[in-house]
C-alpha positions in Angstrom: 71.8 174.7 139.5 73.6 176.4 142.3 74.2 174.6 145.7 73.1 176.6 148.7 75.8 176.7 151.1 78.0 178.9 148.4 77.6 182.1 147.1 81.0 182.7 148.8 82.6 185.2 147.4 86.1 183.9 146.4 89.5 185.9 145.1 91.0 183.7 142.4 94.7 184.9 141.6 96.2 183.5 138.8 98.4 185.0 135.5 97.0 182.1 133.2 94.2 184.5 132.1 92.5 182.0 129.6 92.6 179.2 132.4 91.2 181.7 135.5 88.5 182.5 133.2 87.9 178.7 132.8 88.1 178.3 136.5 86.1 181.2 137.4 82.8 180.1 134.7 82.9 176.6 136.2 82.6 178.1 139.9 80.1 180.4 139.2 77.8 177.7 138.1 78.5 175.8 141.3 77.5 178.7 143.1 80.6 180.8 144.0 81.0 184.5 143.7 84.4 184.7 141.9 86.6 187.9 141.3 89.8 187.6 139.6 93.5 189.4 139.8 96.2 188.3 137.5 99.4 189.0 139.7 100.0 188.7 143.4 100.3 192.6 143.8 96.2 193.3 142.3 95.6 190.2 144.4 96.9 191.7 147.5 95.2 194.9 146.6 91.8 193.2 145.7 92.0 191.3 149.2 92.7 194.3 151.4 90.2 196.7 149.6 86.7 194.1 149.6 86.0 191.7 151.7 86.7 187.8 150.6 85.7 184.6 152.0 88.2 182.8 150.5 91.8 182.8 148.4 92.6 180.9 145.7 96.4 181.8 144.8 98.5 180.7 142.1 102.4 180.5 143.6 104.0 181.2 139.8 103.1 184.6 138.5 104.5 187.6 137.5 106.5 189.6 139.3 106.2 189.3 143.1 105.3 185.2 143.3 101.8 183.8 145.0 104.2 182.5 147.8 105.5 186.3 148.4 102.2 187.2 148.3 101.1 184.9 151.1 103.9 185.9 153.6 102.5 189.6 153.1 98.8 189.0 153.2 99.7 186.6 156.4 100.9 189.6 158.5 97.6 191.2 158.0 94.6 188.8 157.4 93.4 185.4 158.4 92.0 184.8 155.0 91.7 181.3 154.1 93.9 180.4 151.1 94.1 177.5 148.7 97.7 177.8 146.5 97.7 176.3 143.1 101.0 174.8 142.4 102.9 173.3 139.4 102.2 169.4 139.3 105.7 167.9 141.3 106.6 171.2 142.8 106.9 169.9 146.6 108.8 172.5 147.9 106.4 175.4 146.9 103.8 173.3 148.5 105.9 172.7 151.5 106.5 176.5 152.3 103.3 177.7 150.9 101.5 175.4 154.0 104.2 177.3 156.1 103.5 180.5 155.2 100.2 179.8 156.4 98.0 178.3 153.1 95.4 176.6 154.5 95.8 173.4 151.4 96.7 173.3 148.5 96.2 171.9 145.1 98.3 171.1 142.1 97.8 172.1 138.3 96.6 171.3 136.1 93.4 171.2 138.5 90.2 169.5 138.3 87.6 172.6 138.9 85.1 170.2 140.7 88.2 169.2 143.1 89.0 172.9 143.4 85.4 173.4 144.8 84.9 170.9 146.6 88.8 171.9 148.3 87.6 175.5 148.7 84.2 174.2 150.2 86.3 172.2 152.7 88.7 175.2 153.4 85.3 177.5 154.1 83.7 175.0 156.5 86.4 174.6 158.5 86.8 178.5 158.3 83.1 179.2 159.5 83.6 175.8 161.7 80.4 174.6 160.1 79.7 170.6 159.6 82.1 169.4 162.8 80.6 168.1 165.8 79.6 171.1 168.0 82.7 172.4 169.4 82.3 174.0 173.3 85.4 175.5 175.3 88.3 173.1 175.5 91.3 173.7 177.8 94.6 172.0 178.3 97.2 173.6 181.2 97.6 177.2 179.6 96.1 176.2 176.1 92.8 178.0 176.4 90.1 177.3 173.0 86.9 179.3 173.0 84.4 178.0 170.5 81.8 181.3 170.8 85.5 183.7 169.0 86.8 180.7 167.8 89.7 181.8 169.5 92.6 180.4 171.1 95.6 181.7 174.0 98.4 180.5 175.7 99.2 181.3 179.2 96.4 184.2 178.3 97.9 185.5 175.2 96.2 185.5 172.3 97.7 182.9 169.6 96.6 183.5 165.8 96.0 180.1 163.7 94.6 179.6 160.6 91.3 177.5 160.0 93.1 174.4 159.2 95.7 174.7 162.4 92.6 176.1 165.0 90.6 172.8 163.6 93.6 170.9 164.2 94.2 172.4 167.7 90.5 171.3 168.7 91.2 167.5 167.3 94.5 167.4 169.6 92.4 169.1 172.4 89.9 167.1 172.4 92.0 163.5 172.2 94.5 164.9 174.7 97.0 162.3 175.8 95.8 159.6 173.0 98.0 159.4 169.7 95.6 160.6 166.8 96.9 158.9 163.3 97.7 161.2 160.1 95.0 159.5 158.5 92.4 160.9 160.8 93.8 164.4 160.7 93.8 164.3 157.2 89.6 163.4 156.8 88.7 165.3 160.1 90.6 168.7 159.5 91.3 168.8 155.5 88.8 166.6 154.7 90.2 164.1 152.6 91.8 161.0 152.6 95.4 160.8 153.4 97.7 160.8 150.1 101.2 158.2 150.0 103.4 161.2 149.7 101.2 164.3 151.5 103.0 166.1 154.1 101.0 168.3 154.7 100.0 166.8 157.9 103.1 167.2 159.6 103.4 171.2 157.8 100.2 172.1 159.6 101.2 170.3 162.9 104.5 172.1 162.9 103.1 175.3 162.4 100.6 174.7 165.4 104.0 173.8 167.2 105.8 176.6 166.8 102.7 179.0 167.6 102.4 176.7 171.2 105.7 177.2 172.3 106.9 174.9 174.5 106.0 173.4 177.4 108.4 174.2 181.1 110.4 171.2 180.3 111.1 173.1 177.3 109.6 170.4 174.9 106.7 170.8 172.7 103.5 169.8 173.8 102.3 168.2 170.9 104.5 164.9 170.4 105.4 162.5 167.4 104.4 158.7 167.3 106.6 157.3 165.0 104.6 155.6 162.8 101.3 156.3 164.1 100.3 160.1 164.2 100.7 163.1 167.2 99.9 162.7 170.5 99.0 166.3 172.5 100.1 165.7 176.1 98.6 166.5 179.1 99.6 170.0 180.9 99.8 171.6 184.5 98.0 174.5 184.9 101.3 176.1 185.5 102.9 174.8 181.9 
């Protein structure tokens, strides 16, 4: 029986052929429209030549790997991607969330954890089943909810889903310390994992695409121990 919010279509990239095809029956009974490419350069063809609601990438492949893949789609697209990566493999997960993956989920994967993961990805993508979001502002941090869109100091600032969904927790608890735990089930949707980081990947990325504030810190600011704090601006920060 297929579930009504899907019939997203969904680019799954991944040189395992026997094991895509797995992946790609099981999602197309839970309602997804799946394609799939077997190497990151058909994936990055695939992705700029039809339109795509969401990535699932595979960082080992072939060739050019899912993580060079990323860095070039990245330049180009906002496309909400989920990397698979090898069970233990930190430090792909690591840079893959700092290239600009949206979450990721190790392999061997459970296929009803990858769609429930790609569901979460896609409603925070089309901002759908969060309280209803209206313009939020903080000094020269400007978030319009109509776009979706965010600028600082009037320049236009390109996030992901997960960092924009992020920015819009932060916004709206400015100058109160938000835990990890609560980012993790408000923007990713899930409970917080003993050794996730990728908390503190997303939050960095959302630093760096701030800048910093006149006193040449960064607005957002760590709690030891308890989560990130977004502080209070001027109008002229």
């Amino acid at each position: 029986m297929l579930r009504t919010m899907t019939n997203h279509r969904i680019l799954l990239a991944d040189d395992d052929v026997e094991l895509a095809q797995l992946l790609r029956d099981f999602l197309t009974r839970d309602g997804f429209d799946v394609v799939l490419a077997h190497d990151a350069e058909s994936a990055l063809a695939a992705a700029r030549a039809h339109a795509f609601d969401a990535l699932v990438l595979d960082v080992m492949m072939p060739g050019r790997s899912g993580l060079d893949a990323l860095r070039e789609l990245r330049r180009e697209s906002p496309l909400p991607v989920l990397m698979l990566t090898a069970l233990g493999e930190d430090i792909d997960r690591i840079l893959g969330l700092e290239l600009g993956a949206d979450d990721y989920i190790p392999k061997p994967c459970n296929p009803r954890e990858l769609a429930a993961r790609l569901r979460a990805v896609l409603r925070r993508a089309h901002g759908e089943g969060a309280e209803a979001l209206t313009d939020l502002r903080n000094g020269p941090i400007a978030l319009r909810a109509a776009s979706r869109s965010v600028s600082v100091n009037n320049q236009p600032v390109a996030l992901t889903a997960t960092e924009f969904d992020l920015l819009v927790l932060l916004l709206r608890e400015t100058g109160r310390v938000v835990s990890k735990e609560r980012i993790s089930q408000s923007v990713l949707g899930r409970p917080l994992g003993p050794f996730d980081r990728s908390i503190d990947v997303h939050v960095s990325n959302l630093r760096r695409k701030l800048g910093d504030a006149p006193d040449g810190t960064s607005p957002i600011t760590t709690i030891h121990r308890s989560g990130y704090l977004l502080r209070q601006l001027g109008d002229d920060a």
